[in-house]
C-alpha positions in Angstrom: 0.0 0.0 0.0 1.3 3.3 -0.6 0.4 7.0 0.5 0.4 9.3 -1.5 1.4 12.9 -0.6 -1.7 14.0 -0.4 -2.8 12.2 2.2 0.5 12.4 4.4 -0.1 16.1 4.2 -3.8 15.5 5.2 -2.5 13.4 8.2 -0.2 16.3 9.0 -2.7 18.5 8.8 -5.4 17.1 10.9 -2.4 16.6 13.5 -1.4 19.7 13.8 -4.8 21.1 14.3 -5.5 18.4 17.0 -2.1 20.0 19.1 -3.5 23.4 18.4 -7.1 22.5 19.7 -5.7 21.0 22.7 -3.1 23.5 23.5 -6.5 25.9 23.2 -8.6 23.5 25.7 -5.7 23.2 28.3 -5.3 27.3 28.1 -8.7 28.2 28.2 -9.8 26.2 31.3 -11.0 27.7 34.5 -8.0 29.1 36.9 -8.6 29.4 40.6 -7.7 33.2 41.6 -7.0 35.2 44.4 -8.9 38.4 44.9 -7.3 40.8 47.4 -10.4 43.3 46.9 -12.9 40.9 47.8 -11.5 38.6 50.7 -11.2 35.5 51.7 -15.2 34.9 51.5 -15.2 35.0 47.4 -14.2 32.2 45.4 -12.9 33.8 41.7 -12.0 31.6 38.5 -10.3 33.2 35.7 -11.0 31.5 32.0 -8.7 32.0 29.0 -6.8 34.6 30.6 -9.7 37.1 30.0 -13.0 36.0 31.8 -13.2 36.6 35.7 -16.1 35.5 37.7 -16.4 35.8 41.6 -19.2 34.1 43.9 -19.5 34.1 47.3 -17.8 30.6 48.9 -20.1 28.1 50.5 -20.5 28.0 53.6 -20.7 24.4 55.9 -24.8 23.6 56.2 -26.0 21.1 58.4 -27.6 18.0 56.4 -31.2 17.8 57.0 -31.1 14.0 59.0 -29.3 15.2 61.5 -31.4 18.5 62.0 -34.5 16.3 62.1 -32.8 13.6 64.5 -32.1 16.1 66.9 -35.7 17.0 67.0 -36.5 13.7 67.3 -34.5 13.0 70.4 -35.6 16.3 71.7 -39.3 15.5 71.4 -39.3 11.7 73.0 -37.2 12.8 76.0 -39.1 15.9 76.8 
């Protein structure tokens, strides 16, 4: 079987722009940043170098079960 040149330069091709897609992925994901303005209670994520967003961190919440086994207890043994 032989390739022609065409199609080696096709396979080039498509390779190259398979690096250059990637390298665009791995560059353009989400950065975790610090934000000296806001504090310590914002979260911020930078994307592609050009795209900041900020939102409040979450705070610790108490799962439901154990709010209403606590009520539970309370209730019998009162």
């Amino acid at each position: 079987m032989t390739i022609s040149r065409l199609t080696l330069k096709a396979l080039v091709i498509a390779c190259a722009l398979v690096a250059v897609a990637g390298a665009m992925l791995l560059l353009g994901r989400p950065q975790p940043i610090e934000s000296a303005v806001l504090g310590t209670d914002w979260e911020c994520t930078q994307t592609a170098f050009v795209l900041t967003t900020c939102a409040p961190r979450a705070q610790q919440a108490i799962p439901a079960v154990e709010t209403s086994r606590k009520d539970v207890i309370r209730a019998t043994r009162g």
